[in-house]
N, C-alpha and C positions, 0 to 999 in steps of 0.2 A: 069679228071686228066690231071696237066700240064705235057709236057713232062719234064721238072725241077722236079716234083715231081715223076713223073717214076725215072728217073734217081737216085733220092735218094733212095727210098724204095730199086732199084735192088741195089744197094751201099751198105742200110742196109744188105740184104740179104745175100748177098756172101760174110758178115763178118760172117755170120755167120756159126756154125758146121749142117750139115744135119738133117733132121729129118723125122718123118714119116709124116710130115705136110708139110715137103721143100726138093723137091729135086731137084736136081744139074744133067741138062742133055749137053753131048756135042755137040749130035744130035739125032734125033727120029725121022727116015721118016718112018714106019711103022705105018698106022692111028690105027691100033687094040690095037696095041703095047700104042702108045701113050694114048687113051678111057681107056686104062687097068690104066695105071699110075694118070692119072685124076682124075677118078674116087677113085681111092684106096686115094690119098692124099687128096681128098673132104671127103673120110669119116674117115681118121685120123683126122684131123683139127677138125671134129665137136666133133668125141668120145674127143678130147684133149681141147675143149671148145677152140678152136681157133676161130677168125672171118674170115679167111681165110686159103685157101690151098695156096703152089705155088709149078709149075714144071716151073724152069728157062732153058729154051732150049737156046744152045749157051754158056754154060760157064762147062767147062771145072772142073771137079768134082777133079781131083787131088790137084789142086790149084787155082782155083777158077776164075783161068782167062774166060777173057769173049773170045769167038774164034769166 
């Protein structure tokens, strides 16, 4: 992946509203914490027939800014 194409997909992403397949973190320095989150959105994404999870660390869940 270019990074031009990261930059678009997180673009797509934070237009969009949350989901049990995408969440929106503004930080998570706890690793158990984090494993718990990964995991729970790996296995929405597959129950939802998605091809992917994402947990976006760094943007800010109010308004989507990146911080």
């Amino acid at each position: 992946m270019t990074m031009g194409s990261l930059i678009a997909l997180v673009d797509r992403l934070v237009g969009q509203p949350e989901r049990d397949w995408l969440e929106f973190k503004e930080g998570l320095a706890d690793a158990d914490l984090l494993g718990k989150h990964l995991s729970a959105v790996a296995n929405a994404a597959c129950i939802r027939q998605q091809d992917f999870g994402y947990v976006l660390i760094g943007v800010r869940d109010a308004d989507r800014a990146i911080v």
